[in-house]
C-alpha positions in Angstrom: 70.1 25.6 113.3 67.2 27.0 115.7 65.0 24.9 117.3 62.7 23.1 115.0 59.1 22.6 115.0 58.5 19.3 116.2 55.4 17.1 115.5 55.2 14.1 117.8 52.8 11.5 116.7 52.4 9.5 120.3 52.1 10.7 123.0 49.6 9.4 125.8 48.4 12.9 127.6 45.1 11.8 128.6 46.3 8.7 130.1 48.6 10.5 132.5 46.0 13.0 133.7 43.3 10.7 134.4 44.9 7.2 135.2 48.2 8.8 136.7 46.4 11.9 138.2 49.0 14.3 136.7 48.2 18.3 136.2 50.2 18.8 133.3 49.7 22.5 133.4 51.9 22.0 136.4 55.6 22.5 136.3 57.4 19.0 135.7 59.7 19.9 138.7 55.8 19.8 140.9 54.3 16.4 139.5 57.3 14.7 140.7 57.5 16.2 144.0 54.0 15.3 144.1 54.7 11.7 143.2 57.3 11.4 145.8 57.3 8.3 147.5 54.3 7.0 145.1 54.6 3.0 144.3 51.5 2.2 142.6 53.7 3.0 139.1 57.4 2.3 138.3 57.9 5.8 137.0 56.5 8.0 139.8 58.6 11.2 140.5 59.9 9.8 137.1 57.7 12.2 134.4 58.9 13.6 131.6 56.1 15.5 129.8 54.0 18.7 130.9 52.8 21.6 128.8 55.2 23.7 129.7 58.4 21.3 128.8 56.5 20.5 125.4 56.5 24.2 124.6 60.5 24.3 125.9 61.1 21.9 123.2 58.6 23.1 120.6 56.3 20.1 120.5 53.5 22.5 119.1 51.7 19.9 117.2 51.1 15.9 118.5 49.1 12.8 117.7 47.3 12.5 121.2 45.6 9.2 122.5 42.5 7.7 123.9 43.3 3.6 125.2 40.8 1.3 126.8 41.6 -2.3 126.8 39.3 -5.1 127.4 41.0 -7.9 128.6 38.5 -11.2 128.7 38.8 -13.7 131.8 42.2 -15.4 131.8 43.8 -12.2 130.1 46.7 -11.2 132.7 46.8 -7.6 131.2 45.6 -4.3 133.1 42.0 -3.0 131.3 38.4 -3.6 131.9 36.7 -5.8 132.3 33.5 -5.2 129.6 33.7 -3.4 125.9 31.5 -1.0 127.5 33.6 0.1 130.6 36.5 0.6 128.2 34.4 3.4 125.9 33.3 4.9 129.1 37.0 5.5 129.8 38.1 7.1 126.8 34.8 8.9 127.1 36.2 10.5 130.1 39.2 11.3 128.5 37.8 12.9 125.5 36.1 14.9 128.0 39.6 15.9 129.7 40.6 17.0 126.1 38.0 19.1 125.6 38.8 20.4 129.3 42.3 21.2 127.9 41.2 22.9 125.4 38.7 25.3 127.2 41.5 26.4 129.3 43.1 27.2 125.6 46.0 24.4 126.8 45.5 22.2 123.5 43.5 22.8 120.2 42.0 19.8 118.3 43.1 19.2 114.9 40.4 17.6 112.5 40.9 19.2 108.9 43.6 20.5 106.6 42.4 24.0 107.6 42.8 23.6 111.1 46.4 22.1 110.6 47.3 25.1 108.6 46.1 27.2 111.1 48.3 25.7 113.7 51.0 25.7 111.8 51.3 29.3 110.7 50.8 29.9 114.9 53.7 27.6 115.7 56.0 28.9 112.7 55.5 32.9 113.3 58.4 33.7 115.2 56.5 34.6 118.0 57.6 33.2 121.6 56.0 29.3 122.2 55.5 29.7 126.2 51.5 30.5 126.4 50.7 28.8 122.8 48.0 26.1 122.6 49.4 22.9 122.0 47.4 21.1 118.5 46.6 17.6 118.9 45.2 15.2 116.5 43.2 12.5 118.0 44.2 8.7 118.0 43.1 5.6 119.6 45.7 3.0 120.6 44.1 -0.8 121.0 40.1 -0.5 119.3 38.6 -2.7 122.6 36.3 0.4 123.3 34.7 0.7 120.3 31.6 -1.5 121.4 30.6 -2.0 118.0 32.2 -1.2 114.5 29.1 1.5 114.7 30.9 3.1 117.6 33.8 4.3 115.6 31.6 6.5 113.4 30.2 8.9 116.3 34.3 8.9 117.4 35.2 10.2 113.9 32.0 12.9 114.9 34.2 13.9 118.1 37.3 14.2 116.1 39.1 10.6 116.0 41.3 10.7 113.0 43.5 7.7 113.4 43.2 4.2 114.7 45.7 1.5 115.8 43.5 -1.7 115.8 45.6 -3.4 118.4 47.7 -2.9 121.7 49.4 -5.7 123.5 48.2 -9.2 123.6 44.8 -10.4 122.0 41.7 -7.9 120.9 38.9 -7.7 120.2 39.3 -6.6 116.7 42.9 -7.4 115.7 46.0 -9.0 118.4 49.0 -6.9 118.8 52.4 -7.0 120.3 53.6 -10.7 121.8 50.9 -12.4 119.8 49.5 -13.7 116.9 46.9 -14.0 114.2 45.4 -12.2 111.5 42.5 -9.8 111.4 39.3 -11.3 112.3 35.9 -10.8 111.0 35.4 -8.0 113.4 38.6 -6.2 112.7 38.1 -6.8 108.8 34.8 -4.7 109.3 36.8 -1.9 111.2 39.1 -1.4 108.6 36.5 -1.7 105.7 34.8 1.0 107.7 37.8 3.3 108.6 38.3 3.2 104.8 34.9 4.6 104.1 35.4 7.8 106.4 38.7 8.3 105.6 40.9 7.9 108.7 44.4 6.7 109.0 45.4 3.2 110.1 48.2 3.1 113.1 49.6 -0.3 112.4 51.8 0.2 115.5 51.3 -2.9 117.9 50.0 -5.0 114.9 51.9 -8.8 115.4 53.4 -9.5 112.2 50.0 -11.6 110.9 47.7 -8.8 111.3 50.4 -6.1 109.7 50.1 -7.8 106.3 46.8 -8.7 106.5 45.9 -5.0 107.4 48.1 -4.3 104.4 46.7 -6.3 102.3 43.0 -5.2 103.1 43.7 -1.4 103.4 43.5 0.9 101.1 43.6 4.2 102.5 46.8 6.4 104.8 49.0 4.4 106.8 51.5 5.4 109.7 53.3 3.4 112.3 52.8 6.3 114.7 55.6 4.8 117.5 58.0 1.8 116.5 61.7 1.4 116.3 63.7 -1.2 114.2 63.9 -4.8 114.6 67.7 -4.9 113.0 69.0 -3.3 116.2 66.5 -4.4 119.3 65.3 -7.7 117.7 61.8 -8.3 119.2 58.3 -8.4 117.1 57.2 -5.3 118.6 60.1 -3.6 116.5 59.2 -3.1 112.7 62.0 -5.6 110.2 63.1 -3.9 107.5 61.0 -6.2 105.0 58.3 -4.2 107.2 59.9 -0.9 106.5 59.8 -1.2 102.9 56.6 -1.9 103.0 55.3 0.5 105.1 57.4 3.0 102.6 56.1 1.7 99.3 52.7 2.9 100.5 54.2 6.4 101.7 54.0 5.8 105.7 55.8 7.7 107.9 57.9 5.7 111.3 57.7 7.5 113.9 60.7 6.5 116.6 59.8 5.7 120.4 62.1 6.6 123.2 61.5 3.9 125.3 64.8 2.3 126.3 63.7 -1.1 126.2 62.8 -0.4 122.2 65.7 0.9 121.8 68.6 -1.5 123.5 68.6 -4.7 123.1 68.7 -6.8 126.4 66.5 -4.7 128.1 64.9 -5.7 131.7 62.2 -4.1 133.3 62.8 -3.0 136.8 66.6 -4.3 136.4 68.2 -2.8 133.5 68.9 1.4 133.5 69.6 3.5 130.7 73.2 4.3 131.8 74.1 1.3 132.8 73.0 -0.2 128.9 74.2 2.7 127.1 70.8 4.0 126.1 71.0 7.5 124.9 69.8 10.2 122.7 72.9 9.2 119.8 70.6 5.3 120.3 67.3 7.2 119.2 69.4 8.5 116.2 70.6 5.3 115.6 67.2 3.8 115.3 66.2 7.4 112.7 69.6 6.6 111.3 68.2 2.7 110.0 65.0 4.1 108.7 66.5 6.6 106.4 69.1 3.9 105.1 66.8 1.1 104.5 64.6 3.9 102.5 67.5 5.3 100.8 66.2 8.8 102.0 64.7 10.8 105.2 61.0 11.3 103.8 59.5 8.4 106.2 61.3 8.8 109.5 60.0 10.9 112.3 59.4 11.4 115.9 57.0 9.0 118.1 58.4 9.6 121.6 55.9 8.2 123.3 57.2 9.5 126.6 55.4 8.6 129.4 53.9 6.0 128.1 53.9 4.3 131.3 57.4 4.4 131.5 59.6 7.6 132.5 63.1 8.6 133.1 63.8 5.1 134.6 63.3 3.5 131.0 64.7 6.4 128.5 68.0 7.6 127.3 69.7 8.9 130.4 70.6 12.3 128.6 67.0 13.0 128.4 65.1 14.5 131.3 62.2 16.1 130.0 60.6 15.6 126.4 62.1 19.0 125.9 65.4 17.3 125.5 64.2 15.6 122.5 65.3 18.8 120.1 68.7 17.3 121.3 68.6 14.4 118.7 69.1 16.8 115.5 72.7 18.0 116.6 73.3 14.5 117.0 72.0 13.7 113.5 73.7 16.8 112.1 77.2 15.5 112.7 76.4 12.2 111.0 75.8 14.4 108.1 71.5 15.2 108.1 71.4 18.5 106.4 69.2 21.1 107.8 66.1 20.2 105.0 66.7 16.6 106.5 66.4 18.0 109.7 63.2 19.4 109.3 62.0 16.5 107.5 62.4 14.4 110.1 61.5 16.9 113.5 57.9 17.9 111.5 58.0 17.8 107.9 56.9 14.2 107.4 54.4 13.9 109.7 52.8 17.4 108.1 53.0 16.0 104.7 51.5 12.6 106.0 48.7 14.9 107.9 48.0 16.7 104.8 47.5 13.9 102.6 45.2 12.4 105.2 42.9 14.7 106.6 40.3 15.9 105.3 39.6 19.7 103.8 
């Protein structure tokens, strides 16, 4: 089989360029030398994504992010320190998107036409080396938006989908390692979020706010990075009870590369991939569980999100770049994937998910 098309629905670009100072119109072999003997962040000399190693692996399309947490006094977690400071930072990274794209790096996708667009480019045969890279934009953790109001001039810039929460309490919904439904706040977001048509990330959602959100929303739904709680048992993972959920309202998984997701037992700054067995045939493992719990390959995908703060020191150890993640379909091919399945789960399920979502 040739190299598919991939779509990959998280990845954090804007993060790494403005909070981890990384050119990634650089060579990945340059950001790391240019990291060496960095210690402000575990994976320094440690990156795995850059333009040119996303073309490599034919990551033509990806769900990109804006994140900026407000963390209240008490709250141990990195952000800022005011609702306000936090929009001001994804602000700046909006503005390092449109940077991209002036320098004809990326190309926002906001419509169906624009999709198609990007997808007869990335499908013609032609060679992917100078190609813009489409991105659809996505927020991870809603603490910016400093009012529900705020999320209407994002969908102006081009904000398609929303995750309401990231780790710990929000100001709209709490996420991963907490509790709690939706509150009144986060009720309003979705109600509004329903009205202009965007798609709900429940990725990060603690267990209470998943159903509620569930329960409450009524338009597209994706769990843009999250593995399985049957094999790494922790409530950031998705149960299967979850699963069939998510698939009875047509959502597509994508599946995260980040080892500690995707072996159990994992310790930060201890553990390494090699030494816990966390490879490529793990990722296809986790792909493996969705596509048996549904009973078919139409809802799992790719999520990497590589680089998420994490890099080769916290991913399967056959991986170096996020080139490498093309390597997962042979892997899937010998435990029977056809080549439609293939496809299905490299692009073909987040396209038809994209499709259905955004608008003409």
């Amino acid at each position: 089989m040739t190299l598919p098309l991939i779509i990959d629905a998280h990845l954090d670009l804007s993060m790494n360029a403005l909070e981890w100072n990384r050119d990634l119109r650089d060579s990945i072999t340059n950001i790391n030398n240019r990291e060496k003997g960095m210690t402000d962040k575990p994976d320094r000399g440690k990156a795995t994504v850059s333009f040119d190693e996303m073309r490599k692996g034919k990551a033509g399309i990806v769900v990109a992010t804006q994140i900026g947490r407000y963390v209240a006094p008490g709250n141990s977690l990195p952000g800022w320190h005011s609702p306000e400071q936090a929009w001001a930072q994804t602000q700046g990274q909006l503005a390092w998107y449109r940077a991209m794209e002036e320098d004809k790096q990326m190309t926002m996708i906001t419509n169906r036409r624009e999709l198609e667009r990007h997808l007869a480019l990335w499908t013609d045969g032609t060679p992917c080396d100078s190609k813009a890279i489409g991105y659809v934009l996505s927020i991870e953790g809603a603490d910016s938006f400093v009012t529900v109001d705020h999320l209407e001039r994002a969908f102006a810039y081009g904000l398609r989908a929303v995750g309401p929460a990231h780790y710990g309490p929000g100001r709209y919904a709490n996420g991963t390692d907490s509790s709690g439904r939706l509150n009144a706040d986060g009720q309003a977001l979705l109600r509004k979020m329903d009205e202009l048509g965007m798609i709900l990330d429940v990725s990060h959602l603690n267990d209470d706010a998943f159903r509620h959100a569930l329960d409450t929303y009524r338009g597209h739904i994706w769990a843009s990075h999250n593995n399985c709680r049957a094999l790494v048992n922790h409530n950031r993972q998705m149960s299967d009870e979850m699963l069939s959920e998510l698939f009875a309202r047509e959502a597509v998984i994508g599946v995260a590369f980040d080892a500690w997701m995707l072996v159990p037992g994992w310790q930060r700054g201890v553990s390494t991939p090699k030494a816990k067995g966390c490879t490529l045939s793990v990722v296809a493992d986790h792909i493996d569980h969705i596509c048996q719990v549904a009973g078919n390959t139409r809802h799992a995908a790719i999520g990497s999100d590589l680089d998420g703060a994490f890099g080769t020191e916290q991913c399967p150890h056959d991986l170096q770049t996020i080139a490498d993640v093309q390597n997962v379909f042979p892997l899937l091919a010998r435990r029977g994937y056809s080549d439609d399945d293939l496809h299905a789960i490299a692009y073909g399920n987040w396209l038809r998910a994209l499709r259905a979502a955004l608008p003409e």
